[in-house]
C-alpha positions as CSV (number, residue, x, y, z in Angstrom):
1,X,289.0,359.8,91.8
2,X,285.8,358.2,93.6
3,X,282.7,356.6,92.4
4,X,280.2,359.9,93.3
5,X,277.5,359.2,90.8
6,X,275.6,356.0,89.7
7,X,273.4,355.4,86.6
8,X,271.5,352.1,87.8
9,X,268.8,350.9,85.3
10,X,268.2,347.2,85.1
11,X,265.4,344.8,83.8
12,X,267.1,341.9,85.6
13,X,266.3,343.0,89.4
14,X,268.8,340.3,90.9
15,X,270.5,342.0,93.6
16,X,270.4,345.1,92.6
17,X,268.6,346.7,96.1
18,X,271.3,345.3,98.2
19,X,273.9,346.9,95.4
20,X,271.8,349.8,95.5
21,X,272.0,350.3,99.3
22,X,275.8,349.5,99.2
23,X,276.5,352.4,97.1
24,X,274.0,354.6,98.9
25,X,276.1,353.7,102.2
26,X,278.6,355.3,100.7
27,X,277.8,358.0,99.5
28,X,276.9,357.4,95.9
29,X,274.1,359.5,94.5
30,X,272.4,357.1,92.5
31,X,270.1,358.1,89.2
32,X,267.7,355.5,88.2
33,X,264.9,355.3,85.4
34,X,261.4,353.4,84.9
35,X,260.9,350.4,87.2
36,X,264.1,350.4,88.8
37,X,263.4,353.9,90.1
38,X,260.3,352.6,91.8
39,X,261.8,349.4,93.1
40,X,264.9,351.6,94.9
41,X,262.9,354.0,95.9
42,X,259.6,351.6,97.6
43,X,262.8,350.4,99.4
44,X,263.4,353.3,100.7
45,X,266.7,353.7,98.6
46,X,267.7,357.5,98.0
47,X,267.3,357.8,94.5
48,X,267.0,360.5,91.7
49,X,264.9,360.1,88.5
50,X,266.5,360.4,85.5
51,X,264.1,363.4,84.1
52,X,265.4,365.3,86.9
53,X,268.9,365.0,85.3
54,X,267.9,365.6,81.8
55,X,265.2,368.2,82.5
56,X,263.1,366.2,80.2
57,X,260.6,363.3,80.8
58,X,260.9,360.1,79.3
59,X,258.4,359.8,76.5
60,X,257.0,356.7,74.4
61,X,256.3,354.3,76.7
62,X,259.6,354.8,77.9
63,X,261.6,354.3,74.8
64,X,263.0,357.6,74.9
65,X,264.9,358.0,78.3
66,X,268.5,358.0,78.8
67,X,269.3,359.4,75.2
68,X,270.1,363.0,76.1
69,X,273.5,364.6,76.4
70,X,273.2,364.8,80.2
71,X,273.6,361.2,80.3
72,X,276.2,360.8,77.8
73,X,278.3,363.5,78.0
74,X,278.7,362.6,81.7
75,X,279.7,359.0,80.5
76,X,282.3,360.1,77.5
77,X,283.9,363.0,79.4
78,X,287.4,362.5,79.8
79,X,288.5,363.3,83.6
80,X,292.0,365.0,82.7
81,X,290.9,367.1,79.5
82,X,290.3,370.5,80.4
83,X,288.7,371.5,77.1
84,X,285.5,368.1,78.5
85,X,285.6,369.9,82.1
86,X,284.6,373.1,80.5
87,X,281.9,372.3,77.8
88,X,280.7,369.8,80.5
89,X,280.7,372.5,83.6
90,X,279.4,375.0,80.6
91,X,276.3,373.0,80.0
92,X,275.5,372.8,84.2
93,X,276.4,369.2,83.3
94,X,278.1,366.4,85.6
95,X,280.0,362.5,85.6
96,X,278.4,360.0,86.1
97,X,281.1,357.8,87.1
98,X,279.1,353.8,87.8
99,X,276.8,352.7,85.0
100,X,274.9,349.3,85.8
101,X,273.0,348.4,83.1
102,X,271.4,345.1,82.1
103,X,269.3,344.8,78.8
104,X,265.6,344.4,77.6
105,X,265.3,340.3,77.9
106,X,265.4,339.5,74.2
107,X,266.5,335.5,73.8
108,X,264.1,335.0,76.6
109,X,261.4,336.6,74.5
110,X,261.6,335.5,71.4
111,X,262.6,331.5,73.1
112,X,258.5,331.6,74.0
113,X,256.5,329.9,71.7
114,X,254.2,332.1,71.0
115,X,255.7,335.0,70.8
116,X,254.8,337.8,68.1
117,X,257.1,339.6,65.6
118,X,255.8,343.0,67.3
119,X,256.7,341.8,70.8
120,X,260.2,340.8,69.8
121,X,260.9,344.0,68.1
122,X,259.6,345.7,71.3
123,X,261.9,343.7,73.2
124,X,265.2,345.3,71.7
125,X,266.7,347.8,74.0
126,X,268.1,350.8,72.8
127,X,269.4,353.1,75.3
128,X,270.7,349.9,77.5
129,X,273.1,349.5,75.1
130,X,274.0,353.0,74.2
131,X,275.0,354.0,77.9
132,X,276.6,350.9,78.0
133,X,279.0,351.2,75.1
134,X,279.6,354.6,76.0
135,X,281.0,353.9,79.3
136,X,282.8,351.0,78.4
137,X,284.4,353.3,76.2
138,X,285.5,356.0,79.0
139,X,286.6,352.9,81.4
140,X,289.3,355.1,81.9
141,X,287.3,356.4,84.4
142,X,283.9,355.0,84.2
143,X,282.8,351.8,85.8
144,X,280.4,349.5,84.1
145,X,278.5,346.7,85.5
146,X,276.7,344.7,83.2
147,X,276.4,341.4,85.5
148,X,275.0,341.2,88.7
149,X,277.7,338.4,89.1
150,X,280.2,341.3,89.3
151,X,278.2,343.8,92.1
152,X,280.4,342.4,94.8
153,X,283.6,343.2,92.9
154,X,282.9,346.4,92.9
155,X,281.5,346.7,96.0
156,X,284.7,345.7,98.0
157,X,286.9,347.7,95.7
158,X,284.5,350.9,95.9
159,X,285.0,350.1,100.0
160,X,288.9,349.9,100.4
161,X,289.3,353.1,97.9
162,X,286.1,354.6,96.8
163,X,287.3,354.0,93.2
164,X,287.4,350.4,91.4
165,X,291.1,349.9,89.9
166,X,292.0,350.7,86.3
167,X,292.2,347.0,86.2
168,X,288.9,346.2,86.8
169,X,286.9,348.9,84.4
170,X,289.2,347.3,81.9
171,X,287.8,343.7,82.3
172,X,284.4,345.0,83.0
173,X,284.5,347.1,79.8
174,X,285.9,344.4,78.0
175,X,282.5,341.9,79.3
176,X,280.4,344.7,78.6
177,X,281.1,344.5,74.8
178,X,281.6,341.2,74.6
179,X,277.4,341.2,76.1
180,X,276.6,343.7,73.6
181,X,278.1,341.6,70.7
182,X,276.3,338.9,71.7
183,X,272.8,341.0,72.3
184,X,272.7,342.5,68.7
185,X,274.1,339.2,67.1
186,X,271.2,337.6,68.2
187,X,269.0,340.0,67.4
188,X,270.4,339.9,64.0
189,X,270.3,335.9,63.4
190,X,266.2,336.6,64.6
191,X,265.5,339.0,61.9
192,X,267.5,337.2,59.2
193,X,265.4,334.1,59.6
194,X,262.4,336.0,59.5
195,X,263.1,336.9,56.2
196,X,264.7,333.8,55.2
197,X,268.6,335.1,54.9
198,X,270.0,332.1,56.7
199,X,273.5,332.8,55.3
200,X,273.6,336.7,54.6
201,X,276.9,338.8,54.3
202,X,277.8,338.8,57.5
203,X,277.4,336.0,59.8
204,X,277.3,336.4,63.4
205,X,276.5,334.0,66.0
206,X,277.3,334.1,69.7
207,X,277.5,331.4,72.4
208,X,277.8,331.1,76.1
209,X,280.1,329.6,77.8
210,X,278.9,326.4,79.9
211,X,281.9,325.7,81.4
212,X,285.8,325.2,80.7
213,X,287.4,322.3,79.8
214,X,290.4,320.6,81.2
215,X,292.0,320.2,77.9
216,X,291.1,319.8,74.6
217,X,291.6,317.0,71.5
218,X,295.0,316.2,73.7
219,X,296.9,317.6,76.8
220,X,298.4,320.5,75.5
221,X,295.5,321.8,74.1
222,X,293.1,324.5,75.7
223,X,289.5,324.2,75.1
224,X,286.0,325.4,76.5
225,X,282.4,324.5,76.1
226,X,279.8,326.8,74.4
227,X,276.6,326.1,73.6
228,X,273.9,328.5,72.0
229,X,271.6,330.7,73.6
230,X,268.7,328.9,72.4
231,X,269.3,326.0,71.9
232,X,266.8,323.5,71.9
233,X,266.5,320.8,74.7
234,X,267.7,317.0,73.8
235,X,271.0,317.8,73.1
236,X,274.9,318.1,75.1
237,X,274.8,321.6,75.6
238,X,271.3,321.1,77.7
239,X,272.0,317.7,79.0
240,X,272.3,317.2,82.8
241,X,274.8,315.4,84.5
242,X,273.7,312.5,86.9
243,X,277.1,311.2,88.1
244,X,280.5,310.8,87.1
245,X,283.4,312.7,85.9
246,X,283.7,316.3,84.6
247,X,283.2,315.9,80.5
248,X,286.0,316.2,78.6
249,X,286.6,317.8,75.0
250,X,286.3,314.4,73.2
251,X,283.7,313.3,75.2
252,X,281.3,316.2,73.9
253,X,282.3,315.6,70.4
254,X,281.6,311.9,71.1
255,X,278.5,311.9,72.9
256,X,277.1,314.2,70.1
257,X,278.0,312.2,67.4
258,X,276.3,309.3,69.3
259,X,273.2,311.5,69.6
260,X,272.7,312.3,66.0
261,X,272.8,309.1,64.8
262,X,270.1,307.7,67.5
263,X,267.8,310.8,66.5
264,X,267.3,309.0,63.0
265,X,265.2,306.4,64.5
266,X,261.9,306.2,66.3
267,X,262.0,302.6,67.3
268,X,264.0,301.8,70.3
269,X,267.4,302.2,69.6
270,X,271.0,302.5,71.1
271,X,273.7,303.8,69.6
272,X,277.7,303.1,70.3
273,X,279.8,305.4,68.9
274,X,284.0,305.2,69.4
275,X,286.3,308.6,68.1
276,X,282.7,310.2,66.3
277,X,282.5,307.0,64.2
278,X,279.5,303.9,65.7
279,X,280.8,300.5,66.8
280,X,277.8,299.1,67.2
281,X,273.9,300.3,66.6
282,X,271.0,297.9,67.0
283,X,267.0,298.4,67.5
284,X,264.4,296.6,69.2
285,X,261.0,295.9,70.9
286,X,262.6,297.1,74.3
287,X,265.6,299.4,75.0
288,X,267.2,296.4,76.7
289,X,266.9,294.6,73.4
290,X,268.2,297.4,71.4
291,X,271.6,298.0,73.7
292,X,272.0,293.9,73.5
293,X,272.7,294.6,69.3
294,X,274.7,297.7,69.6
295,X,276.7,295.7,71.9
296,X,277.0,292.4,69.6
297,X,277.6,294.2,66.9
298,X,281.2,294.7,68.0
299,X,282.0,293.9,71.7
300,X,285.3,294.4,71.2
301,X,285.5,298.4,69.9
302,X,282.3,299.2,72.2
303,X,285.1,299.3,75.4
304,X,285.7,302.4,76.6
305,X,282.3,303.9,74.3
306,X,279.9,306.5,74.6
307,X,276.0,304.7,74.5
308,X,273.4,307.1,73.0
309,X,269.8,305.4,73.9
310,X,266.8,306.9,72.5
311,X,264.4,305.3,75.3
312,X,264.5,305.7,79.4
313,X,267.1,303.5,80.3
314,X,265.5,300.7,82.5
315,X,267.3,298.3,85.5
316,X,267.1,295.5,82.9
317,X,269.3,297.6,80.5
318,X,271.5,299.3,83.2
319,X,272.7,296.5,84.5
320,X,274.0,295.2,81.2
321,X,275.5,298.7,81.2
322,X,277.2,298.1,84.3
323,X,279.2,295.1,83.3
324,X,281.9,297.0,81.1
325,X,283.8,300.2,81.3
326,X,282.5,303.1,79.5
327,X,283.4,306.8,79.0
328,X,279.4,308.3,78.7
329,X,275.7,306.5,78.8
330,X,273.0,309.6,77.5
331,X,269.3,309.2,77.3
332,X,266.4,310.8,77.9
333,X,265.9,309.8,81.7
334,X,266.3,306.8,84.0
335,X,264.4,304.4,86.3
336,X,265.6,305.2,89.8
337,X,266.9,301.8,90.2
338,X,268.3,302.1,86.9
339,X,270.0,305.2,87.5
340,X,271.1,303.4,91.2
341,X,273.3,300.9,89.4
342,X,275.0,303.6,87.2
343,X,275.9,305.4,89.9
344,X,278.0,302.6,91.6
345,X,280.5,303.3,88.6
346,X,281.7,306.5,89.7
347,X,283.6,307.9,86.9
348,X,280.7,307.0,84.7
349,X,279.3,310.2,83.1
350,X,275.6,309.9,83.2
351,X,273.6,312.8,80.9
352,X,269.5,313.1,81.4
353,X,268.2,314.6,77.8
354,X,265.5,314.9,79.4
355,X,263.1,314.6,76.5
356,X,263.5,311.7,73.8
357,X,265.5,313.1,71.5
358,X,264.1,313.9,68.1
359,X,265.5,315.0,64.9
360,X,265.8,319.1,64.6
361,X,267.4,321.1,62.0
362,X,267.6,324.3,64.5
363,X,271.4,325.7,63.7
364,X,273.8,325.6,60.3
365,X,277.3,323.4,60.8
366,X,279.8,325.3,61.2
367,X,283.4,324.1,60.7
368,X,285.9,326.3,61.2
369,X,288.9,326.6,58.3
370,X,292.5,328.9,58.8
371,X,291.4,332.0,58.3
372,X,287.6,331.0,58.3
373,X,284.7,329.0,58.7
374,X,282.5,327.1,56.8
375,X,278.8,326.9,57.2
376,X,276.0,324.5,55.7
377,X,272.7,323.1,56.6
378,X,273.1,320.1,58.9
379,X,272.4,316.7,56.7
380,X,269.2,315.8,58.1
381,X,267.8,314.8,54.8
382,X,265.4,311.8,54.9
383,X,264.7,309.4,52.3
384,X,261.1,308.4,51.2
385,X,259.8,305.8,48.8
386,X,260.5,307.9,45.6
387,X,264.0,307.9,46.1
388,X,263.9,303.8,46.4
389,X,265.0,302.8,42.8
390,X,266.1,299.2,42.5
391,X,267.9,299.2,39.3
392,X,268.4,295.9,39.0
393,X,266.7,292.6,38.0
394,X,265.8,291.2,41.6
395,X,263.8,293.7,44.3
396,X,265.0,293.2,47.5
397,X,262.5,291.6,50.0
398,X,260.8,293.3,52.5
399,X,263.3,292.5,55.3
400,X,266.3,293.1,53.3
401,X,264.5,296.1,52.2
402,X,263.9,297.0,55.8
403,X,267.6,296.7,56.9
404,X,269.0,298.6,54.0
405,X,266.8,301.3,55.4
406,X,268.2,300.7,59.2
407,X,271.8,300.8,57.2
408,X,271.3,304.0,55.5
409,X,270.4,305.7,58.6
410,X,273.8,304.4,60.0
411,X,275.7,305.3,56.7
412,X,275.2,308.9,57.3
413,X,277.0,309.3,60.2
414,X,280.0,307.3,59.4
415,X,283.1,309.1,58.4
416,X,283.7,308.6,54.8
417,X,284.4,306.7,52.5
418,X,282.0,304.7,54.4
419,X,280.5,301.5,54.1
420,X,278.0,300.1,56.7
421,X,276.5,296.0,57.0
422,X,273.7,295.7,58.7
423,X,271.5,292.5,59.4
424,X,268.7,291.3,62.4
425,X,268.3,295.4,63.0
426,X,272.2,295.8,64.4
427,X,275.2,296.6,62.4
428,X,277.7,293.7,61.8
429,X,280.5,295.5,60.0
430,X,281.3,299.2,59.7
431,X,284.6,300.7,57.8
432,X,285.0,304.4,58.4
433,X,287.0,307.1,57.2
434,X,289.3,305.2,54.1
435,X,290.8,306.7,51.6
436,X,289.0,304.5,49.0
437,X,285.6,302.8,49.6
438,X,287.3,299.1,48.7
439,X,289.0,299.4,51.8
440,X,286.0,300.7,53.8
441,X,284.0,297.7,52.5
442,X,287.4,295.2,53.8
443,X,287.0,296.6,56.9
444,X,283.2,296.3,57.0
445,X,283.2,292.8,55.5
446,X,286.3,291.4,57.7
447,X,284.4,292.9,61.2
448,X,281.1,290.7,59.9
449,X,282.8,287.5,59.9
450,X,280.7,284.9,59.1
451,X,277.5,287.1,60.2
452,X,278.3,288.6,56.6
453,X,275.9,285.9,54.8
454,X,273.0,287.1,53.9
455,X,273.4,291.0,55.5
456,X,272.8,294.1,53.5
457,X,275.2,296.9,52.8
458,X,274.9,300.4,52.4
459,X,277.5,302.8,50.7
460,X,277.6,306.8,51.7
461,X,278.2,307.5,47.9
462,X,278.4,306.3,45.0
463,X,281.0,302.7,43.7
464,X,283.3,304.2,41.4
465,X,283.7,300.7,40.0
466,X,282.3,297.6,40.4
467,X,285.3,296.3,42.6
468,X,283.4,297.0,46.2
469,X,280.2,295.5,44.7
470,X,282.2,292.3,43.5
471,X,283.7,291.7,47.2
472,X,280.8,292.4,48.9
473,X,279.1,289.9,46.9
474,X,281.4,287.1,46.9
475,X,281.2,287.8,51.0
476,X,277.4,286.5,50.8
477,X,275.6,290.5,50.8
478,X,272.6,289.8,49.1
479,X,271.2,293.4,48.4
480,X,272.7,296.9,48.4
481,X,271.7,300.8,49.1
482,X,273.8,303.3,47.3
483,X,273.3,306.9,46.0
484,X,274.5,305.9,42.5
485,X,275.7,308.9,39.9
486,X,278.9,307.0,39.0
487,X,279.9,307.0,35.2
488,X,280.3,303.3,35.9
489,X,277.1,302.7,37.3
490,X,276.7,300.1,35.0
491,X,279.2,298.0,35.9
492,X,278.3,297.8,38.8
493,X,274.5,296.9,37.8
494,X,276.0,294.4,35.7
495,X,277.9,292.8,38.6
496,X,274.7,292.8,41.0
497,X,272.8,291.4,38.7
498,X,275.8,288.2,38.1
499,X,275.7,287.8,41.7
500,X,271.7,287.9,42.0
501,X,272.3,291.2,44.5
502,X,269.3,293.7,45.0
503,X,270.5,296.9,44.2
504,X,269.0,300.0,45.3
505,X,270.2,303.6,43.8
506,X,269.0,306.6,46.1
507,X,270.6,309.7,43.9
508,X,271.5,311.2,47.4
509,X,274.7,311.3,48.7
510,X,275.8,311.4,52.4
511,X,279.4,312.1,52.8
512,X,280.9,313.0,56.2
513,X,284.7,314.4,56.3
């Protein structure tokens, strides 16, 4: 066989004249619709409109084109059935043997900000793909192009045989409905929010690959990076690289647990986070100030870290940076000199934001199970002064009120059972990710040391008993933030109130498994 006919109808124009004039070159009689048809043809590119093929014009406003049995009968027909040749040659039909097709720009539509509900609609394509589908189908001997990354391939193969190999429509048909997946799946999360169905039936969601990974959690795992197709700006999957390394697996999953938890505050603020839990979190008057906490808060665990700052990282600031090893430093931008001392470090990853990062709720969490996923809102839930019920006899004073707040912002983000001690706006003690919250509050108390004395401590549930509250108290915490909801809640009232301890119960619960 050879490549004789072409169906070329793009909204995406990139390098399609030069494709265009290959295949002409050649040989190739090429068909063409709407604006495509006038670009090849201005450029003096022999070309043949598609109502001459179909014998009938397109009609409203071009949505009515390319559906017509002299498209796709030319596209399904398969080469070595007699029974096709016949209807086909029956019907003064021909192949069409090279579809290139790219769609009506949907995600870019409906990503502007003032975009209509009519304009998106208008924006799905139809007949793009239609042809596409059905020659991706018959890649037995139709070629499909649906990315202008792939003209070249085809190109070169079209030149050393006039055919592409069986080889190549296979992995072009394969991309082809792999694109069209993607096209209506987002076209079906768009009108599922408009009507509020954020978890309907069926849940489709599609991603594009940013870029493969070395590994993944460990060596012998394969991984890749995805992110969505609108995502918003401020987070990994939009972040630019500055300098350093190629990001690994972990250090995605790192960085972006270091990310949320800076997002919860508006003050300056720097977050350190080690294996998705924080080390070390601490606000300020300057940025400087705020990644001089993080880092006092544990020195020790904040080795080898990812630092998630929430301000434009000044000289002052990167030259404390500087002085230690570290995996990842993310923020929204840099000083120049700033960003000239981070560079020094070579295999320091350094991510612009490129917009201080602010709290959205724009996707569900996914976590994926065997055989499954699991999908919920994302726990962005803020508390406000009517959840602030101090159930016991002493109310907590305005600064220990203030850092129980700074701790429950912490709490949230901390593997549970967690248990978080915060005092001076930085955390002093964290214990992540125990089987029972006595042990969290151990680890929490025991990292404090003697900065325990007169810190606050907040609790990502509920004390089943008053145990936790007893040591915390005996460690010098002087008031407490917890969702409450135990059937022991009074014990552990009753021990607050022994140990003078202002107790706060917040009736919202923030686990994290």
């Amino acid at each position: 066989m050879s490549i004789r006919r072409a169906l070329i109808s793009v909204s995406d124009k990139t390098g399609i004249v030069e494709f265009a004039e290959a295949l002409a070159a050649k040989g190739v009689q090429i068909i063409s619709t709407g604006g495509t048809y006038s670009l090849l043809k201005d450029k003096g590119i022999a070309v043949t409109n598609i109502s001459e093929v179909t014998g009938f014009p397109e009609i409203m406003d071009g949505r009515v084109k390319t559906l017509h049995p002299a498209v796709h009968s030319g596209l399904l027909a398969v080469r070595d059935n007699e029974e096709h040749t016949r209807q086909l040659k029956e019907q003064g039909l021909d192949y069409i043997d090279l579809v290139v097709v790219n769609l009506y720009p949907f995600a870019q539509t409906i990503a502007k900000f003032d975009v209509t509900y009519e304009e998106a609609i208008e924006n799905i394509d139809i007949g793009g793909p239609t042809m596409l589908r059905s020659a991706a189908k018959n890649h037995a001997f139709v070629t499909v192009v649906v990315d202008a990354a792939d003209y070249a391939r085809v190109i070169e193969e079209i030149g050393q045989d006039g055919d592409t190999t069986l080889d190549t429509r296979k992995w072009l048909a394969a991309k082809v409905f792999r694109h069209t997946a993607a096209y209506d799946a987002l076209i079906g999360d768009y009108l599922s929010k408009q009507v509020g169905d954020l978890m309907p039936e069926k849940y489709t969601v599609t991603y594009e690959k940013v870029q493969n990974l070395r590994y993944g959690e460990n060596p012998h795992q394969k991984a890749a990076f995805y992110r969505r197709p609108l995502a918003n700006e401020g987070n990994i999957t939009t972040a630019e690289q500055l300098n350093g390394k190629e990001l690994s697996y972990n250090n995605i999953n790192d960085a972006n647990a270091a990310l949320q938890i800076v997002k919860e505050f508006t003050e300056p603020a720097v977050v350190a986070v080690k294996h998705m839990n924080p080390c070390g979190v601490g606000i300020g008057e300057t940025i400087a100030e705020a990644y001089q906490k993080a880092f006092d808060a544990d020195p020790v665990s904040i080795f080898g870290g990812i630092i998630a700052a929430n301000r434009t990282v000044d000289k002052e600031t990167a030259a404390k940076l500087a002085e230690l090893f570290l995996e990842i430093v993310l923020a929204p931008d840099y000083e120049p000199e700033a960003l000239e001392i981070l560079k020094k470090k070579k295999n320091l990853r350094v991510l612009k934001l490129g917009e201080a990062p602010v709290k959205k709720n724009e996707d569900l969490l996914v976590t994926a199970v065997e055989g499954g996923v699991l999908v919920q809102d994302k726990d962005t839930f803020q508390i406000g002064e009517d959840h602030l019920n101090v159930i016991t006899d002493r109310q907590p004073t305005e600064e220990e009120l203030k850092q129980l707040l700074f701790a429950w912002k912490v709490v949230k983000h901390v593997k549970s059972n967690a248990i978080v001690l915060a005092k001076d706006d930085m955390t002093i003690g964290v214990g992540a990710g125990q089987m029972n919250r006595v042990g969290a509050a151990k680890i929490a108390i025991e990292q404090a040391g003697d900065k325990v004395h007169g810190a606050v401590l907040a609790s990502d549930a509920f004390f089943p008993m008053g145990d936790t509250l007893e040591m915390a108290a005996k460690a010098g915490v002087t008031a407490v933030i917890q969702p409450g909801g135990s059937i022991k809640d009074e014990e552990s009232i009753k021990v607050a109130n022994e140990y003078g301890i202002a107790m706060i119960m917040t009736g919202i619960r923030h686990f994290k498994h």
